[in-house]
N, C-alpha and C positions, 0 to 999 in steps of 0.2 A: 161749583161756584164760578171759578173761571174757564171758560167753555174752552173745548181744544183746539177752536179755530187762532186762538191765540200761543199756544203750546209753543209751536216752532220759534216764533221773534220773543218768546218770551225766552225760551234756552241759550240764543244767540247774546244774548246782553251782558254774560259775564266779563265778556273782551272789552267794553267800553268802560269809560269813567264815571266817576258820579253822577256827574252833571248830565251825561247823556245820556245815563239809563234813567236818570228820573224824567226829563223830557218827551224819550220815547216811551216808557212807562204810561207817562199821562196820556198820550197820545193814542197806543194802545188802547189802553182801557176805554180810552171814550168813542175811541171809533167804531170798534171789535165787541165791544160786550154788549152785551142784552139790557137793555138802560136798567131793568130790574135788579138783575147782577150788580150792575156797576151800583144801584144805592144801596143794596145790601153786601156791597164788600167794604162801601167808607164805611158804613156805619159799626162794622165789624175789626175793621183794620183800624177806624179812631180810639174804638173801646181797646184793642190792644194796643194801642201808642198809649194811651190814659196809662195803663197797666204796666208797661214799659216805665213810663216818667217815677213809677215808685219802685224803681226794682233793689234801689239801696235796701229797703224792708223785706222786698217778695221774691228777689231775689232774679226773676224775672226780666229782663231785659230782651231787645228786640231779635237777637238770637235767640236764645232760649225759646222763647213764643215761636219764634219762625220752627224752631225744630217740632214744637205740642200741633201745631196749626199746622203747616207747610202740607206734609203729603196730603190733607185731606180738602182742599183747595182746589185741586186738579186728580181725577181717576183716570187712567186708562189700564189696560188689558195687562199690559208689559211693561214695568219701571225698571231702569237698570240704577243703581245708587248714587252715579252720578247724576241723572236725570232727579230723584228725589234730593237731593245736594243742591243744584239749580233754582228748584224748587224754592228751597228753605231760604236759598239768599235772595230768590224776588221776593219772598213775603216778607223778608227781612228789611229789605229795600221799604215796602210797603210799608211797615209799619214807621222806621226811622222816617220816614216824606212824607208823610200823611198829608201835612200842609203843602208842600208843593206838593204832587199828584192829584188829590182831588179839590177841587176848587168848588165854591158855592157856587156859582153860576150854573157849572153843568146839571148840577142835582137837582132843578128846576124841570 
């Protein structure tokens, strides 16, 4: 789903702050993905923020979700567990922003 031309500036974003991994996040994604990608990850990464907002019951919260979802987001050949770590806190990222990251405009 997230193609590897993004891989590298995506591993790089744990040094920044909130506010600038979800800036650059947005930014990524809508420059860098495949438009088809980018509307089948909001629409995947919304259902998991929905899913998240109930996690008092399901226990589920946007870690959690990031750990079931994360490695399968991204394949390659060779993960080292840091690299699947990364991972799990961009999709993590993902699902807590959903509202800032994907905007209705771009899904147009």
């Amino acid at each position: 789903l997230l193609s590897e031309t993004i891989f590298n500036e995506m591993m790089s974003l744990d040094v920044l702050d909130v506010v600038d991994k979800v800036d650059i996040t947005k930014e990524l994604l809508n420059t860098k993905l495949p438009k088809l990608n980018y509307r089948f990850l909001n629409y995947l990464i919304e259902f998991l923020n929905e899913v998240s907002q109930h996690s008092n019951n399901n226990k589920m919260d946007a870690k959690n979700l990031s750990y079931v979802f994360g490695p399968n987001f991204l394949r390659k050949e060779e993960f080292s567990l840091i690299d699947i770590e990364k991972i799990n806190r961009f999709v993590e990222l993902l699902i807590k922003y959903h509202s800032d990251i994907f905007t209705k405009e771009e899904l147009c």
